[in-house]
Backbone bond lengths (Angstrom), bond angles and torsions (degrees), N, CA, C in turn:
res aa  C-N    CA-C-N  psi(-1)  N-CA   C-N-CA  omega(-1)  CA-C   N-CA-C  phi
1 X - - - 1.446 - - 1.528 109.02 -
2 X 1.248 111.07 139.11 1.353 112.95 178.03 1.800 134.81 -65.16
3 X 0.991 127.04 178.24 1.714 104.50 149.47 1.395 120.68 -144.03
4 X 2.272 99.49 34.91 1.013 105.83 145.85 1.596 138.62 -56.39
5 X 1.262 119.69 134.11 1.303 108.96 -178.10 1.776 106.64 -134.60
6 X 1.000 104.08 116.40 1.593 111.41 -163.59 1.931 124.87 -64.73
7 X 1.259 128.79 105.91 1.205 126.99 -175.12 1.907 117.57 -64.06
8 X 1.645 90.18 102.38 1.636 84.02 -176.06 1.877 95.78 -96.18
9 X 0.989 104.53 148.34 1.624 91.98 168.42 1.182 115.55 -129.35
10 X 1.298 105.92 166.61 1.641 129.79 -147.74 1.684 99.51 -98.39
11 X 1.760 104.38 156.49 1.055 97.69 -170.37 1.460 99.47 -102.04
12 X 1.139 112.09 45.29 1.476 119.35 179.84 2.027 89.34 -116.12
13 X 1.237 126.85 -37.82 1.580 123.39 168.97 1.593 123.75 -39.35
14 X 1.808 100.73 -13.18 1.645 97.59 165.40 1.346 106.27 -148.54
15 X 1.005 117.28 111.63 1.196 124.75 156.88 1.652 131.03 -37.87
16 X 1.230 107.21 -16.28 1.375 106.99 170.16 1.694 110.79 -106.93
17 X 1.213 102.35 -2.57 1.424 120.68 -167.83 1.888 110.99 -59.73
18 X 1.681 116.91 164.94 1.527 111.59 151.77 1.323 117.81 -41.99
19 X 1.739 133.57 163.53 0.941 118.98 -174.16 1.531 98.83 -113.35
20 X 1.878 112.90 30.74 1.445 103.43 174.96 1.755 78.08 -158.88
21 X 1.088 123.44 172.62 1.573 151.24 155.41 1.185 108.87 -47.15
22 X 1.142 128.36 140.01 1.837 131.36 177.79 1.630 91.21 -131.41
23 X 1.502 110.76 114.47 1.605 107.45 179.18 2.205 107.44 -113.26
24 X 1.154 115.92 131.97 1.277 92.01 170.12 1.248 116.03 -125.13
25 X 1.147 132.67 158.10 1.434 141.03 -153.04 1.713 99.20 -132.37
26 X 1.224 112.35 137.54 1.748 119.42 166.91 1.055 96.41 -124.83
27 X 1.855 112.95 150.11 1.126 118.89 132.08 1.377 114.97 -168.38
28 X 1.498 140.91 -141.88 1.402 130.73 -141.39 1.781 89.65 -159.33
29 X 1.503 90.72 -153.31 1.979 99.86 164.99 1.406 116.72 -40.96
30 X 0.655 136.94 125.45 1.525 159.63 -171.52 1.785 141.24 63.77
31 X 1.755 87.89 21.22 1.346 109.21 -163.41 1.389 101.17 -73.25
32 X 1.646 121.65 -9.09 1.130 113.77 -178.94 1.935 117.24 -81.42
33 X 0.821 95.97 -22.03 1.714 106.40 172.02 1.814 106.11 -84.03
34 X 1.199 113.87 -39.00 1.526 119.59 175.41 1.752 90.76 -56.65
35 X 1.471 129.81 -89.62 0.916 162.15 -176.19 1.708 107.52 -16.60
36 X 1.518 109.81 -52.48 1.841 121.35 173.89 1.602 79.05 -68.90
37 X 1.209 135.19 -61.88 1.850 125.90 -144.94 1.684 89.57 -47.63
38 X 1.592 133.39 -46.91 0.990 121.06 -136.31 1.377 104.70 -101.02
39 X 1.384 121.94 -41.50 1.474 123.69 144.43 1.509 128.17 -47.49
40 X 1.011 123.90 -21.30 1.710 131.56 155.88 1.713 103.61 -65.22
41 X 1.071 129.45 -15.64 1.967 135.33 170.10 1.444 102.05 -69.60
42 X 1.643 101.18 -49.35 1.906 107.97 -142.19 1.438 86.95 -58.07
43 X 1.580 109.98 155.50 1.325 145.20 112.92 1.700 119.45 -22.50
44 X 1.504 114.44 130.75 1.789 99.60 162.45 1.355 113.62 -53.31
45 X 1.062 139.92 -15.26 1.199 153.29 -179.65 1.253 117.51 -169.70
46 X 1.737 94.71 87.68 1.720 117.10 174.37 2.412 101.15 -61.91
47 X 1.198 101.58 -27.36 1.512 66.01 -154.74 1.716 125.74 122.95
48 X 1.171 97.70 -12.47 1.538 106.48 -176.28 1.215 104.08 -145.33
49 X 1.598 106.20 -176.43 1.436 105.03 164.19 1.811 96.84 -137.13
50 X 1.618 98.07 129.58 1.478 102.80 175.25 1.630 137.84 -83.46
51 X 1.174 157.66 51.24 0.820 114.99 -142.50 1.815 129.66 -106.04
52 X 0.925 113.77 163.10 2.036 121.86 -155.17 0.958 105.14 -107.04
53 X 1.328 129.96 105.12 1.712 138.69 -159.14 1.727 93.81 -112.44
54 X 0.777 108.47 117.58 2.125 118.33 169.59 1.374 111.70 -106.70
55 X 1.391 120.95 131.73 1.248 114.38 176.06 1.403 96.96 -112.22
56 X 1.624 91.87 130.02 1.696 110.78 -174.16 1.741 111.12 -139.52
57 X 1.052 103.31 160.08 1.267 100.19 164.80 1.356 126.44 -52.06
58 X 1.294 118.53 112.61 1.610 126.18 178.35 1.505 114.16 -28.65
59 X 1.650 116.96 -35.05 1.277 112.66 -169.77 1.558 123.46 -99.32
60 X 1.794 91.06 -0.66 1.528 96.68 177.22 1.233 117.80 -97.77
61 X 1.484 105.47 139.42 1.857 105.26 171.05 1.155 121.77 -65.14
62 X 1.837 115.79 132.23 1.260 85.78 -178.84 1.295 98.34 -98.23
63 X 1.421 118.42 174.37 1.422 139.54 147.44 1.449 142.84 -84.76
64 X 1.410 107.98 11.03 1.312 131.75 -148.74 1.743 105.32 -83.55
65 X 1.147 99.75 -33.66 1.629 123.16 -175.01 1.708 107.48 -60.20
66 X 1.286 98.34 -58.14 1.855 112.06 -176.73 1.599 97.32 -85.08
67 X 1.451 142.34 -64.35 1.023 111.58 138.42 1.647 126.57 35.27
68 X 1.000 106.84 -116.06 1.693 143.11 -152.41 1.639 93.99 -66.09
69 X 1.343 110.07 -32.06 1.530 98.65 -162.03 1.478 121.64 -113.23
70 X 1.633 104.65 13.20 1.285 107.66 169.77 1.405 110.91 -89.87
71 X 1.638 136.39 -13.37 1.497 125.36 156.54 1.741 118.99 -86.80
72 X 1.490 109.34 -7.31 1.644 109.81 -148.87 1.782 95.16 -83.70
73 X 1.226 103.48 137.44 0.957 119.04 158.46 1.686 122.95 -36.94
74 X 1.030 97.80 -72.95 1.560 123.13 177.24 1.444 131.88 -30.73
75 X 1.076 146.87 -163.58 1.391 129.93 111.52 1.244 138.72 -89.82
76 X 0.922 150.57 143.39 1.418 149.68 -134.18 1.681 95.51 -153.78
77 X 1.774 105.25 154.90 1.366 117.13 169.85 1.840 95.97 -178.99
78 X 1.585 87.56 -177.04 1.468 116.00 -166.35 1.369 120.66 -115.91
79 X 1.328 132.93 133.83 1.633 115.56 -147.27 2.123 76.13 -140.54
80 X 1.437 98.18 103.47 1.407 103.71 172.41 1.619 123.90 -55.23
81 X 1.004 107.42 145.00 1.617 113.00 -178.30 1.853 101.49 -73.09
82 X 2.093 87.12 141.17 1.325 98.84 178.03 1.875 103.17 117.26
């Protein structure tokens, strides 16, 4: 085991800063099982805002939105392309 311990910083380190963390996540085929693992962590209110970028075919709908937010803690939504 290590006794790395990783420096996240606070959005209190800038004063001009967001007043929460903005984290973003990519991924592809199977990001939807990655994606529940990591929302199965959150807090009802982790504190940040996440957001889950999928690369899909432009012409396919995704489902990823309704999906994701019938176990998530959180609140969750869909930010249309464009």
């Amino acid at each position: 085991m290590s006794d790395y311990e990783p420096q996240i910083p606070s959005p209190n380190d800038d004063p001009d800063g967001l007043p929460f963390l903005v984290v973003g996540v990519g991924a592809s085929t199977g990001g939807l099982e990655a994606y529940t693992e990591l929302l199965d962590g959150l807090s009802e209110e982790p504190g940040l805002a996440l957001l889950l970028v999928s690369h899909l075919d432009p012409e396919h709908k995704s489902l990823l939105a309704p999906l994701l937010s019938r176990g998530a803690a959180c609140p969750s939504g869909r930010r249309p392309r464009g």
